[in-house]
C-alpha positions in Angstrom: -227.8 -80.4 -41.1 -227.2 -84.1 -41.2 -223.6 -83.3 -43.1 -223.0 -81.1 -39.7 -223.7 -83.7 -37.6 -221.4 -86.6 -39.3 -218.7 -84.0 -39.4 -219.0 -83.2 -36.2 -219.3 -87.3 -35.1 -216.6 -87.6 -37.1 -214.0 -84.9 -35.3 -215.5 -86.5 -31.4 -214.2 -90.3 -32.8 -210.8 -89.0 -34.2 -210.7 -87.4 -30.9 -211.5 -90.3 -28.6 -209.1 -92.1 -30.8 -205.9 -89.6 -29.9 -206.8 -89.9 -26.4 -207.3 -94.0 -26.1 -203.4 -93.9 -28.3 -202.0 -91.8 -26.0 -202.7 -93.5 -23.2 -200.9 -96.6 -24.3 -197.3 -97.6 -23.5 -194.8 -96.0 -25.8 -193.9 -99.1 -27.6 -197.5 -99.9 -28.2 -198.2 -96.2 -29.2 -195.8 -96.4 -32.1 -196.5 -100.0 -32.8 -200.0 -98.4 -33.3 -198.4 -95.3 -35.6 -196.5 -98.0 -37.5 -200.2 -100.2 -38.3 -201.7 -96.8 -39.6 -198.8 -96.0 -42.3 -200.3 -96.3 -45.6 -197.4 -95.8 -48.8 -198.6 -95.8 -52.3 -195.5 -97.7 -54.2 -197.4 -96.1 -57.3 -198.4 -92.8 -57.6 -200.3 -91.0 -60.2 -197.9 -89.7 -62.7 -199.7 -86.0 -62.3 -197.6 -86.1 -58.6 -194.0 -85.1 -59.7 -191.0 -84.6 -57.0 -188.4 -82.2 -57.9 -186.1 -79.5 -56.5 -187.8 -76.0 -56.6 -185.4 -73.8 -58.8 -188.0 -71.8 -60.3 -189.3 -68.8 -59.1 -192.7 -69.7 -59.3 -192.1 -73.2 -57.5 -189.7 -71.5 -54.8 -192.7 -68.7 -54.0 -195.7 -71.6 -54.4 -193.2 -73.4 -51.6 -192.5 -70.2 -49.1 -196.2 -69.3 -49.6 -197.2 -72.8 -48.1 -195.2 -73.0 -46.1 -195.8 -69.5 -44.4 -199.3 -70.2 -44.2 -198.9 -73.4 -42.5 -196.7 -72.0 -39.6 -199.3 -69.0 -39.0 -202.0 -71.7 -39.1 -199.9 -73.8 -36.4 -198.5 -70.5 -34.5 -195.0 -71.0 -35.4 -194.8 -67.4 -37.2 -196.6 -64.0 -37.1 -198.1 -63.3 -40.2 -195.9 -61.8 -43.1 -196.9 -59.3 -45.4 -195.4 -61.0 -48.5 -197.7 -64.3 -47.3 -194.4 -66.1 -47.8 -191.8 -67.7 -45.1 -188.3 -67.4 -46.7 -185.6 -67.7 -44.5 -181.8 -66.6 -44.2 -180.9 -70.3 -44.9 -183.0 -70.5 -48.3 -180.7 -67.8 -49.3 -177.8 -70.3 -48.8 -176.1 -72.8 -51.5 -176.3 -75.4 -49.1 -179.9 -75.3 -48.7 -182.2 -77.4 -51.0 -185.8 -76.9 -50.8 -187.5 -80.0 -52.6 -191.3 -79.4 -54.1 -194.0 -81.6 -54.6 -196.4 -80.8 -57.4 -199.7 -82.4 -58.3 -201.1 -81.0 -61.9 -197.9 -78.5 -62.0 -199.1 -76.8 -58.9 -196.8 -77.3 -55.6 -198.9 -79.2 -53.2 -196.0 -79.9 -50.9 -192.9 -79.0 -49.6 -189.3 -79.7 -47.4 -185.9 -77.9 -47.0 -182.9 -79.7 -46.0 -180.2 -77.2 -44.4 -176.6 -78.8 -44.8 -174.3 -76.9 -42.4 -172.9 -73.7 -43.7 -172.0 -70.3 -42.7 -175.2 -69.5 -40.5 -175.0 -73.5 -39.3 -178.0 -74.9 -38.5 -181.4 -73.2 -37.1 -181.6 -75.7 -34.3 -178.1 -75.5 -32.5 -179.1 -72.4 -31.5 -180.8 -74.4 -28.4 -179.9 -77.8 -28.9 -176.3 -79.4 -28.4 -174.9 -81.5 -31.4 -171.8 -82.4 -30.3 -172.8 -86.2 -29.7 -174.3 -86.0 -33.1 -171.0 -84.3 -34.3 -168.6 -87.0 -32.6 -169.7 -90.0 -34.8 -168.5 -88.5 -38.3 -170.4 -87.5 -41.1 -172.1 -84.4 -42.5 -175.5 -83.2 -40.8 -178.6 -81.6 -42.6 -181.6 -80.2 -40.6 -184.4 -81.4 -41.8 -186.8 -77.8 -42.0 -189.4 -76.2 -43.7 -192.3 -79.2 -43.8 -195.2 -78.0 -45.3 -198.5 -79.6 -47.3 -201.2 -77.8 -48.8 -204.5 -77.9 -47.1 -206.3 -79.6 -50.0 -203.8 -82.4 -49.4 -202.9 -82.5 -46.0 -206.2 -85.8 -45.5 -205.0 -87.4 -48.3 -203.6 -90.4 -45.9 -200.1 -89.4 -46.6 -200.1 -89.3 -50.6 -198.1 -86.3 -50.8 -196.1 -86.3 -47.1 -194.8 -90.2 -47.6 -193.2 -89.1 -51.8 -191.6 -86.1 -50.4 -190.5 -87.9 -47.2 -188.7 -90.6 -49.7 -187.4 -88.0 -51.9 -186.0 -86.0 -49.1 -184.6 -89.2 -47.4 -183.0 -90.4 -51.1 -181.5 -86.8 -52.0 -179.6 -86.8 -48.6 -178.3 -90.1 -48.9 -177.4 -89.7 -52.5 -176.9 -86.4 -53.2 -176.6 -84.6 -50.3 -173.5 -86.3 -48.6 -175.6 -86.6 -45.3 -174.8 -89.0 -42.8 -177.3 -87.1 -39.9 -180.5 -85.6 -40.5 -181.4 -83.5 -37.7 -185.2 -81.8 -36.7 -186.7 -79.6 -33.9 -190.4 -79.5 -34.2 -193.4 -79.2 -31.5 -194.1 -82.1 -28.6 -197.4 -82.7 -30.0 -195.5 -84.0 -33.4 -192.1 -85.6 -32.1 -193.8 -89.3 -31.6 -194.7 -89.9 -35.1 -190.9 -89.0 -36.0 -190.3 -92.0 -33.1 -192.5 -93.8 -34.6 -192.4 -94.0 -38.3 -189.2 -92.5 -39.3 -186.7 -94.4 -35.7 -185.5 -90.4 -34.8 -184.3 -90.5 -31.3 -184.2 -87.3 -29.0 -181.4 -85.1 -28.9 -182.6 -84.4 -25.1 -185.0 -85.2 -23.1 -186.1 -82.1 -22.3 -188.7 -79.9 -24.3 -187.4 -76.6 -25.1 -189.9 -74.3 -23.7 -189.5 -71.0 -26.7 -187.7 -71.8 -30.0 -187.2 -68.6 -31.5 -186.8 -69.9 -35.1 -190.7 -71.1 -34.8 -191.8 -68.1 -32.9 -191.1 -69.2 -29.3 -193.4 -72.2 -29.5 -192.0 -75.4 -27.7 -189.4 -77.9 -29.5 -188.3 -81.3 -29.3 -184.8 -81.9 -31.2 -184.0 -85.7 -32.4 -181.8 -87.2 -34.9 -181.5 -89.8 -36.9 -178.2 -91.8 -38.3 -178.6 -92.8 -41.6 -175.5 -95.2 -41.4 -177.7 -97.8 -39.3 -181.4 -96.6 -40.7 -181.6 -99.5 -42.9 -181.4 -101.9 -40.5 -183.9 -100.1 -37.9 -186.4 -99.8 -40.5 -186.2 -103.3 -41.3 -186.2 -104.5 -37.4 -188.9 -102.0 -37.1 -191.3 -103.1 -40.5 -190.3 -106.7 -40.5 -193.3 -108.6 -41.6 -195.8 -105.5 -42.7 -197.5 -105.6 -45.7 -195.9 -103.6 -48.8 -198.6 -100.7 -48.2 -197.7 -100.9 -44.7 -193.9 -101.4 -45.0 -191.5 -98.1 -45.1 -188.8 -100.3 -45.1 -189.3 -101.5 -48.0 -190.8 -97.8 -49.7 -187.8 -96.0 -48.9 -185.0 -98.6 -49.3 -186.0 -100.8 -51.9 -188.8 -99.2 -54.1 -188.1 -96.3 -57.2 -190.6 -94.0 -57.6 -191.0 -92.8 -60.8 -192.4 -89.6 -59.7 -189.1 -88.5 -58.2 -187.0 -86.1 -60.7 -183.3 -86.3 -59.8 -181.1 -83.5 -60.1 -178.7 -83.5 -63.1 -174.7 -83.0 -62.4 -171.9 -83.1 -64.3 -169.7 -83.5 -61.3 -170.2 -85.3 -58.1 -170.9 -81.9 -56.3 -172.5 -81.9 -53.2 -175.5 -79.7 -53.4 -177.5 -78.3 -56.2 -177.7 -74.0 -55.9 -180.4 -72.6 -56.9 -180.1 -68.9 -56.1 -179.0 -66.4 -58.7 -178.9 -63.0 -58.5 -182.7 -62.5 -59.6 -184.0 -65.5 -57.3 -182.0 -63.9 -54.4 -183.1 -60.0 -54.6 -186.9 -60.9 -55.8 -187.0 -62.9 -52.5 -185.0 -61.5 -50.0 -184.7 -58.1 -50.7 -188.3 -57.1 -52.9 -190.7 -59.7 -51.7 -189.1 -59.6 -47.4 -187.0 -57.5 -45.7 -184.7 -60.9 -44.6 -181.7 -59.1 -46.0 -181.8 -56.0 -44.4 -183.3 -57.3 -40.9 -179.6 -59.7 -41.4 -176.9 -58.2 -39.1 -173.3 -57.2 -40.6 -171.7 -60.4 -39.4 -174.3 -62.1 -41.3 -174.1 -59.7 -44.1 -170.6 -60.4 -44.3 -170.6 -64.0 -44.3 -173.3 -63.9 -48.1 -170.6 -61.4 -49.6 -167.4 -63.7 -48.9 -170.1 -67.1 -50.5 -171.1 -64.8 -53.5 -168.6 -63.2 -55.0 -169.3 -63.3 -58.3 -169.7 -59.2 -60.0 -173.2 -60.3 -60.9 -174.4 -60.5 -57.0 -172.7 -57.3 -55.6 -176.2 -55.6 -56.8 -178.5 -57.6 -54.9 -176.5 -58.6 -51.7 -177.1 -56.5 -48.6 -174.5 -53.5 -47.4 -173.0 -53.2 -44.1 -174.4 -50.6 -41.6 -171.7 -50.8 -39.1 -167.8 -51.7 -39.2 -166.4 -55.5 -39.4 -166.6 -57.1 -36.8 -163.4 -58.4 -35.3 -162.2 -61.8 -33.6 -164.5 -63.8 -36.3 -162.5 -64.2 -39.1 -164.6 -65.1 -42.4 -164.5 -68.4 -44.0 -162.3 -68.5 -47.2 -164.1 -70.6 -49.7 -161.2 -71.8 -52.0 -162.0 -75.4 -51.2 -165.3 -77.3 -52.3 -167.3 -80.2 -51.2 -167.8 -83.2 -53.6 -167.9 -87.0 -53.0 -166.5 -89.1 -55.4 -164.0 -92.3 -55.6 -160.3 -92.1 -56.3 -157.4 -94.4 -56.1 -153.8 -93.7 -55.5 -150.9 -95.7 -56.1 -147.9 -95.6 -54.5 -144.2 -97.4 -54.4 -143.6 -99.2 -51.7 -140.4 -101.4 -50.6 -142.1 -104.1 -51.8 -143.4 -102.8 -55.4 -146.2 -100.7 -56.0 -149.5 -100.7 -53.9 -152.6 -99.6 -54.2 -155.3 -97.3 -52.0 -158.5 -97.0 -53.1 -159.8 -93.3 -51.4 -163.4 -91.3 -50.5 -162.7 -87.8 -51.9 -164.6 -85.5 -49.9 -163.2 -82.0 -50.7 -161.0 -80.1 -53.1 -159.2 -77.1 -54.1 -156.6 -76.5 -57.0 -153.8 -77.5 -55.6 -155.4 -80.7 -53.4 -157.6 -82.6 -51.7 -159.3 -84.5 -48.7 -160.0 -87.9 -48.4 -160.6 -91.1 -46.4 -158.4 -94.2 -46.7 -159.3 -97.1 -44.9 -155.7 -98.7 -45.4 -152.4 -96.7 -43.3 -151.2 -94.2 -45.9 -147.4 -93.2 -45.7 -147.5 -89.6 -44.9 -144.8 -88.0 -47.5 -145.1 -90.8 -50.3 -145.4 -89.6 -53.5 -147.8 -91.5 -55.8 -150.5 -91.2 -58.8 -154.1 -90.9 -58.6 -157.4 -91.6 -60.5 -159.7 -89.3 -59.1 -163.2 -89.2 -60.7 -164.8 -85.9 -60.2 -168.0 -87.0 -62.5 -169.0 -89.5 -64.9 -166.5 -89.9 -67.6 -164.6 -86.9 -65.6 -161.4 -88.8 -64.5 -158.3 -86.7 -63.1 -154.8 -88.1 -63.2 -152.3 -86.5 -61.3 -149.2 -87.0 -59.2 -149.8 -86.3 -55.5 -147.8 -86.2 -52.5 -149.9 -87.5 -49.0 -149.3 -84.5 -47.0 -150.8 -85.3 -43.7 -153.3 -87.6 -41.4 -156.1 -87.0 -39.5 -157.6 -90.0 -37.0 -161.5 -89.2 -36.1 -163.7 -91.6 -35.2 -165.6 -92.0 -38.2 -162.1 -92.9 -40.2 -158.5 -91.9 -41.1 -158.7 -88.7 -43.5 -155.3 -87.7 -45.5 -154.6 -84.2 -47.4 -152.8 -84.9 -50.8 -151.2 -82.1 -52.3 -151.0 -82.1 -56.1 -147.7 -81.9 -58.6 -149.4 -80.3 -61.5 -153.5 -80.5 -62.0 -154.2 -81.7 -65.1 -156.7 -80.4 -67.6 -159.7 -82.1 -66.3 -159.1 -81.0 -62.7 -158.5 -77.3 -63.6 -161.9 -77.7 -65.3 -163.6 -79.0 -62.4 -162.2 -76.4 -60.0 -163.1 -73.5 -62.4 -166.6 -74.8 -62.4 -166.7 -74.9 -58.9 -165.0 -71.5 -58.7 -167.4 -69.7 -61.3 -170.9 -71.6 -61.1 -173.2 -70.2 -58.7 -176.1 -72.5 -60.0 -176.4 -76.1 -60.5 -177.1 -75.3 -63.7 -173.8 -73.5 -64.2 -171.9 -76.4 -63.1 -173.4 -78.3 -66.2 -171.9 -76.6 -69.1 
């Protein structure tokens, strides 16, 4: 009985504390959030951060996760007691675990667009998001085991770090991107500097079962600096600033590449039919459009088995996607002969196909030069080829030039048959 009692004591002060918060002035109310952050800069080596690729860390993860959105209303209850969505399906989707004594206690998905886009422009505008440059990834799929979840942020603030160093290092991400519910948005406000998409609360998102949302973003060009103006002065418990900018945490397991690839894809042919075609019904409650879209990304023989057929006829007016060309990030530099001897551009490779690629050049490029170029696909993967620049493309984030190639050499015709046959990460490391 006296256990009862300080529970219940307990639950009327955390209470009264919400309320006497909430009735402060914004600035104060996240000054407030800010004071209560508490970051371990060293956690127990039994915590380990990692991307799920298993099948037993991807179903721990959609388990968790499913029944922490029936617990918060956000989904009916499923019969396979796990929430696996059309995006997990996707290559550019990573879902990122967080395991305490090899069991997942924790988990977050980061949606980069693809050929569903994102869950949350289904009701909220991105094109001022858009406009500034840069790849977006919806931040999704936030989940923490219940033995965990009063653990003063032990297992949210690691996966929070690794989610916010896999985007900025990984992922190619410039804009992270969330919807959740009202009750939540502040502490986004608060702690992590997201600003609204809009000001208004959309009454029924669909993608959480029709319960309200709140969209926000948050630029990760200009994050260092707001976490520093916002933390300035906190103590290193206290300080995210400092926990996601300057400190390594050894718990974190990066992912291994051989190129600098964009995304790390998880899904083969067993992963995708155990989940979305034995374990749910996502792949046959997907329309044909939909349908279509997985059979023009997997096209490898060894996923005709497992992807879902077409009930009706093609639709028309939407042409597919062709998927000849491939996302990566890595440096280059061409030279070129100018009037007045040869010059020198370094370049941002930020896509390529066998015959070319994308890039940004901060210096005026002569359209129709020819030159040579280093390109450096991975570490100790450098490409020399002659290229011709081919044309320019002013946006506001930068000048971006296509370069068509002479011959590819053998490293590049490596890399692009990679790309072109490895459906895993762990293809692309062979």
């Amino acid at each position: 009985m006296p256990e009862i009692r300080r529970s219940s004591l307990r639950k009327q002060l955390r209470k009264l504390l919400r309320l006497s918060i909430a009735s402060l002035p914004s600035s104060l109310r996240f000054a407030v959030y800010r004071l209560m952050v508490d970051c371990d800069p060293d956690p127990p080596p039994r915590l380990i951060l990692k991307i799920a690729e298993t099948r037993e860390e991807l179903e721990q993860c959609f388990r968790i996760l499913h029944d922490a959105y029936v617990d918060a209303g956000f989904m009916k209850p499923d019969a396979s007691g796990m929430r696996a969505t059309p995006y997990h399906a996707l290559p550019t989707t990573t879902t990122l675990c967080a395991k305490y004594d090899e069991r997942v206690v924790g988990t977050i998905s980061m949606i980069r667009e693809g050929v569903f886009g994102f869950p949350l422009q289904a009701v909220f505008d991105l094109e001022r998001v858009r406009s500034k440059g840069g790849q977006i990834a919806e931040i999704s799929a936030l989940a923490v085991h219940p033995d965990f979840r009063k653990t003063g942020g032990a297992i949210l603030f690691p996966l929070m770090k690794f989610m916010h160093q896999y985007c900025t290092e990984f992922f190619d991400t410039r804009h992270l991107v969330i919807a959740v519910n009202p009750d939540r948005i502040e502490l986004y406000e608060a702690l992590l500097f997201f600003e609204r998409l809009q000001e208004t609360t959309v009454a029924e998102y669909d993608f959480a079962n029709g319960a309200p949302a709140v969209g926000a973003c948050l630029d990760l060009k200009f994050a260092r600096e707001i976490f520093r103006a916002g933390y300035r002065g906190r103590p290193a418990r206290k300080n995210m600033h400092r926990y996601f900018f300057e400190l390594t945490l050894k718990n974190i397991e990066l992912p291994r590449r051989r190129y600098f690839t964009t995304n790390d894809p998880v899904m083969t042919p067993e992963l995708l039919d155990y989940f979305f075609n034995q374990k749910t019904q996502v792949f046959k409650n997907l329309d044909d459009r939909r349908k279509q879209l997985l059979w023009s990304i997997y096209d490898a023989p060894e996923y005709r088995g497992v992807l879902p057929m077409l009930q009706g006829t093609v639709l028309s007016g939407h042409p597919l996607r062709q998927h000849q060309r491939f996302s990566i990030r890595c440096p280059a530099t061409v030279v070129i002969e100018m009037a007045d001897g040869p010059k020198e551009f370094p370049l941002d490779v930020i896509e390529l196909s066998f015959s070319g690629f994308q890039a940004e050049c901060k210096l005026e490029l002569p359209t129709g030069s020819v030159g040579h170029a280093d390109v450096e696909l991975g570490k100790d993967e450098h490409s020399r080829v002659t290229i011709r620049v081919m044309r320019r493309k002013d946006l506001d984030a930068g000048s971006f030039y296509g370069f068509k190639l002479d011959e590819p050499d053998g490293v590049w015709r490596r890399c692009v048959a990679a790309l072109e046959m490895g459906q895993t990460s762990g293809d692309l490391l062979q």
